[in-house]
Each structure stands twice: as structure tokens, then as C-alpha cells.
C-alpha positions in Angstrom: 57.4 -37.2 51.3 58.6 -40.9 51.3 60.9 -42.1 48.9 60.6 -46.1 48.4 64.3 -47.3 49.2 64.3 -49.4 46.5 64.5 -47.4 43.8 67.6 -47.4 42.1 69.3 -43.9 42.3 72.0 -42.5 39.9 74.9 -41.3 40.7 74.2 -38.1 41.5 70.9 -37.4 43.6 69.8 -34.4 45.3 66.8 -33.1 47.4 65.5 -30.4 47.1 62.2 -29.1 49.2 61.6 -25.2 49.1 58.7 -23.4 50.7 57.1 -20.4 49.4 54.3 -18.0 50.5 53.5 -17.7 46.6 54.0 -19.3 43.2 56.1 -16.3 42.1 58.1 -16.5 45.5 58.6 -20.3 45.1 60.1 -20.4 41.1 62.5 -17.4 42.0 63.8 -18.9 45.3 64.4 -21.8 42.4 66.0 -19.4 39.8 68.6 -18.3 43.0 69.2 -21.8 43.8 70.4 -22.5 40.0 72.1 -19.2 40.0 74.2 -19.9 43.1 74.7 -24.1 41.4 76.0 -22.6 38.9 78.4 -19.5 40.2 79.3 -21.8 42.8 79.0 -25.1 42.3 76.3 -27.6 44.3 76.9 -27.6 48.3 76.6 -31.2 49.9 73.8 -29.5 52.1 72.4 -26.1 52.4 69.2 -24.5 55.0 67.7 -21.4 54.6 65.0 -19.6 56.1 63.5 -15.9 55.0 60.9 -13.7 55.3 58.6 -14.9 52.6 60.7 -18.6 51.5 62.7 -21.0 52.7 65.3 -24.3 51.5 66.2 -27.7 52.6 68.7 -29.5 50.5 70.7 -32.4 50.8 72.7 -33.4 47.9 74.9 -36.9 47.6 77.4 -38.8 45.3 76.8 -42.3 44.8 80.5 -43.1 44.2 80.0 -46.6 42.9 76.7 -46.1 40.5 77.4 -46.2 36.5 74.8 -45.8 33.8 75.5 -49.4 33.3 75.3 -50.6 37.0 72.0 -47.8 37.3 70.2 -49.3 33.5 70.7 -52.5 35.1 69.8 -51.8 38.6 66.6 -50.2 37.3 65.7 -53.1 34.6 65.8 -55.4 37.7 63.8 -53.6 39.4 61.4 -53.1 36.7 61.0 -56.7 36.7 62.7 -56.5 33.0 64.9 -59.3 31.2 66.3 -56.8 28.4 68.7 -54.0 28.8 67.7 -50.6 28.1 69.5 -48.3 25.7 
């Protein structure tokens, strides 16, 4: 996947690609990523491999991004003279 580098990110971005044998496999390798965000907090980067799934995430603080420097960011790059609410 190919993320245009133009795109005005927020301030908080992660990635997040999980592979799954099945449907059922893939949404509850999700559920234990959430689980483990939430017990333990989001790791700046994490890999795991398994029988049936697997994880690759990378996860970064944009340290200087707003909402105001982001709306504005975004607006320009929209091609858009107003500011959005």
C-alpha cells in the first residue's frame, strides 16, 4: 500500500497491517490488538507472527501537528480558501 506523502497527517498516526488465514482470525487478532492498546498502552512498533495470523505496526507522534496547524494543513491541500470547523 502507498500512502501519497502529501497528505496532511494528525498528530497521532499509526499503521496497522494484520494478516489472517480467515475473516474470524483477522477481527480477533484486531480485538487483541485493542485489548493489549488498552491494558498497555500503544508500542511505537510491534511484529508478530503465528500459526494462523500475523502484525506489522508502526505507530508515531507528530510532535508539532495541532488540529489548527492539521484543519489548515488539510484545507490547503484541499485546494480550500475557508477554514474548516
Amino acid at each position: 500500500m502507498t500512502i501519497n506523502s502529501n497528505v496532511p497527517e494528525r498528530r497521532h498516526v499509526i499503521e496497522i497491517n494484520i494478516e489472517a488465514d480467515s475473516e474470524d482470525e483477522l477481527i480477533e487478532h484486531l480485538a487483541h490488538i485493542l485489548f493489549t492498546f488498552r491494558a498497555r498502552g500503544i508500542s511505537h512498533s510491534s511484529v508478530s507472527g503465528g500459526y494462523s495470523t500475523g502484525h506489522i505496526i508502526k505507530y508515531r507522534i507528530n510532535e508539532d501537528v495541532t488540529r489548527e496547524s492539521w484543519v489548515m494543513a488539510l484545507n490547503t491541500y484541499l485546494g480550500r480558501d475557508d477554514v474548516a470547523e
